[in-house]
Residue, then its C-alpha position, 0 to 999 in steps of 0.5 A: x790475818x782476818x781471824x786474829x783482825x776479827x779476835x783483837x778488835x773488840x779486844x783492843x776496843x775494850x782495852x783502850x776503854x779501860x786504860x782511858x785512851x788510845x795510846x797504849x793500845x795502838x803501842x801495841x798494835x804497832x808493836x805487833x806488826x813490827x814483830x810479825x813483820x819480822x818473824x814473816x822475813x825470818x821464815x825463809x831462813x828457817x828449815x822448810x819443816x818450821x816456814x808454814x807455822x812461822x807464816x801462818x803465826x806471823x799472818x795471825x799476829x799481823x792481823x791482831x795489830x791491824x785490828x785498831x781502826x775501831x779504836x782509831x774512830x773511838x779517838x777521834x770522835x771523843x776529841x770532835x764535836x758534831x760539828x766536825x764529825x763528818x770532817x774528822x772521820x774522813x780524814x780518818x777514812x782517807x788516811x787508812x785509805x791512802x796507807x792500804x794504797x802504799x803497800x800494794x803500790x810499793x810492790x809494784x815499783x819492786x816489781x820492776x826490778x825482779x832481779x833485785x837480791x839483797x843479803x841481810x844478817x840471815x835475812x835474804x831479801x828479794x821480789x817477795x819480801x822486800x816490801x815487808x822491810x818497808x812495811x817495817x819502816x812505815x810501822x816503826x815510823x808510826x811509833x816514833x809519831x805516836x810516842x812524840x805527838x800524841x797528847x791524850x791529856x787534851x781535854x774532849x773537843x765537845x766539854x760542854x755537851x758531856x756536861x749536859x748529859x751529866x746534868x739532866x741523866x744517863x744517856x742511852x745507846x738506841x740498840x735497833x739504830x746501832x744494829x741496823x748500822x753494824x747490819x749496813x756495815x756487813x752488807x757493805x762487805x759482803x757486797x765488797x767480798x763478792x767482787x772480790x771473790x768472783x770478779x776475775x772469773x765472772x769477767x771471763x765467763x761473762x764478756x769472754x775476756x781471757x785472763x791478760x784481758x781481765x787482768x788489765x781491764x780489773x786493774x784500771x777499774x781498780x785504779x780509776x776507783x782508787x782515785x775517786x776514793x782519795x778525791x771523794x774523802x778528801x772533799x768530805x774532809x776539807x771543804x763543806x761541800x754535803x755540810x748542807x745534807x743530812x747523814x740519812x739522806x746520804x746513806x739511803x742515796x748510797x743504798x738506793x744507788x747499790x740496789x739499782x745497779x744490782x737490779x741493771x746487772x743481774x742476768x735475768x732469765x728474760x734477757x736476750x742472748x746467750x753466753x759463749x761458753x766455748x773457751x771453757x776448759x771442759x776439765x777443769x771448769x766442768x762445773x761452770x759448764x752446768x749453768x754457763x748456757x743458762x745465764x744470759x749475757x748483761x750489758x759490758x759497759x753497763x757493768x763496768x761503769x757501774x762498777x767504777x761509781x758503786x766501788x769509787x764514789x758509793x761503796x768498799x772495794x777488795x780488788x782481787x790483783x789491782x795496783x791498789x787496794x783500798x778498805x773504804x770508800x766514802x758515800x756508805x761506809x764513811x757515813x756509817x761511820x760517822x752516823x755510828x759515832x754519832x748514835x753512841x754518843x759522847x764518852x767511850x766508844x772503844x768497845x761498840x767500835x771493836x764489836x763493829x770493826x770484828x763484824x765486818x772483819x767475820x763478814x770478810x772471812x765468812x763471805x769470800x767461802x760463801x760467794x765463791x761456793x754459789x758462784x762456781x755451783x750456781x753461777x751469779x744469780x744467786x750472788x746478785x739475789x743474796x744482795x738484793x734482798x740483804x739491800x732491800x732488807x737495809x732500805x726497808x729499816x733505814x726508812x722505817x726507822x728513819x726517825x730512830x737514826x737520828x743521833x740526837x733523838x732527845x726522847x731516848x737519849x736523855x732525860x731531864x728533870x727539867x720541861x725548859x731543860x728538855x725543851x732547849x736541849x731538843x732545840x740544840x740538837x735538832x739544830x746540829x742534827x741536819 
């Protein structure tokens, strides 16, 4: 599913700038998901020989459809001025966030009723695939508003803006600010996969938590900041509470906040103590044996009250087996976002998004094998290392290059034939910058 996300974004990206709109391509995205869907319910009534292929196709395809959000972004910041960006990449933000919570949250009402069997034409639906029939209904509704709703023929929210840059020259996309943003987003993921990856197993070795422990201890975290998530895109989105600070600030806040919380949870060699390493099964975890009685133990409380402000306020979180599983939070990936909008400037984003979006989604499929692998070998040091020098790498160029980040740096973007036009346009746009 993450290959065929990775392969469409850009796909889709450029797809949609050559076809002057979304519409099209999110028909086909829907369209996609519907018939993956169903050739995911149609495998069980195969013969065993054709199921794996029909899943791994149907998986493959999915996630071809769900490669959409880069040009979801593109849309609506071509139809927001600056001035509402933040407000409408939120609400974005938290309705992707609000659908990712349906299905995990559906599966855990089915679960309730494990005996549930119904019998469909030569569909056989119970525990395991009835919520790919409601992920059918959600897509299929998708469509309906999509077809019924979606005008594209409304001109662009910010008309005179594009005017201004047609008038004085050609605008220029700053590259270094749009990689470092690209850069903030697969770090952003890299440190999400790794609580994915290894949370389940790091909560054992580390607190000595059995698996019913861990599993409920992981859940509420999950939920806890799976609330905060909807509340923080919420207030982003409909009040002006952080209309005051600068989408700089924010992202450098968010950064420093990650970094600290690595640099209090990173077992170093100076800690007191020692883990117990007694409930591991010496067959199966003889590996984790080679570094568990060197690892010092971190503060529990410490961990996991960190862990609810970076995954709930600050940063993405993939929960391993949580109730709910959300693809973004606000405080660093939603300001990426609308910083990366804004850095691209007006006209079409379908393209730089997709790129963007693929990114992420190759970080997703590429830091799951490498977190796990330095995990299991080497234990979390190494884990903790990698993300303190990927942070302190994104700290030194959002502040080194703070200047450069700004989205309407007038000296690179335009330029004017004009000295007054210059002047009144530097003015305008340091006035909407902050």
């Amino acid at each position: 599913m993450g290959c065929g996300e990775a392969i469409s974004a850009p796909i889709l990206g450029l797809f949609s700038n050559r076809h002057n709109g979304v519409r099209n391509t999110l028909f086909v995205c829907y369209m996609l998901c519907v018939v993956a869907n169903c050739c995911y319910l149609l495998a069980k009534a195969m013969p065993l020989a054709a199921r794996i292929p029909l899943v791994v196709i149907s998986r493959f395809t999915l996630g071809m459809g769900t490669g959409n959000r880069g040009i979801g972004q593109s849309y609506v910041s071509s139809v927001s001025t600056l001035k509402d960006r933040r407000k409408a990449i939120s609400l974005l933000s938290g309705g992707v966030s609000i659908g990712l919570s349906l299905g995990p949250g559906m599966q855990t009402v089915i679960n309730q009723f494990p005996d549930a069997r119904f019998g469909f034409w030569i569909f056989e639906l119970d525990i395991n695939n009835l919520n790919i029939v409601f992920a059918i209904a959600v897509n299929l509704i998708c469509l309906v508003i999509l077809l019924s709703l979606l005008d594209e023929k409304e001109e662009s929210a910010d008309e005179s803006e594009l005017q201004v840059f047609e008038d004085c020259g050609k605008f220029q996309i700053d590259k270094l600010a749009i990689a470092i943003c690209i850069a903030s987003r697969i770090d952003r993921v890299f440190i999400s996969v790794n609580f994915k990856s290894i949370g389940f197993l790091y909560s054992e070795v580390m607190f000595g938590f059995t698996e019913k422990e861990t599993l409920l201890v992981n859940s509420d975290l999950a939920a806890i900041s799976s609330m905060f998530v909807v509340g923080v895109y919420f207030v982003c989105a409909f009040t002006d509470f952080l209309e005051r600070i600068g989408d700089r600030f924010i992202i450098i806040c968010a950064l420093v906040v990650v970094y600290i919380y690595h640099l209090l949870t990173m077992p170093w060699p100076f800690l007191p103590g020692h883990l117990n390493c007694e409930n591991l099964n010496s067959t199966a975890d003889a590996q984790l044996h080679s570094w568990c009685l060197m690892t010092h133990p971190i503060n529990m409380y410490l961990y996991f009250v960190g862990y609810v402000v970076v995954n709930g306020l600050v940063r993405s979180y993939f929960p391993s087996k949580p109730c709910l599983n959300f693809e973004a939070l606000p405080f660093f990936d939603n300001y990426i976002s609308i910083m990366f909008t804004k850095l691209l400037g007006p006209g079409k984003h379908g393209k730089m998004q997709g790129f963007n979006h693929s990114a992420g989604c190759w970080a997703k499929i590429i830091g799951p094998l490498v977190f796990t692998y330095m995990f299991d070998s080497f234990g979390p040091q190494p884990n903790w290392a990698l993300e303190l020098a990927f942070l302190t790498a994104l700290l030194f160029c959002w502040v080194l290059f703070y200047n450069r980040m700004s989205p309407r740096r007038p000296e690179l973007q335009i330029e004017c034939g004009s000295r007054l036009q210059r002047s009144v346009l530097w003015l305008r746009n340091l006035s909407t910058s902050f």
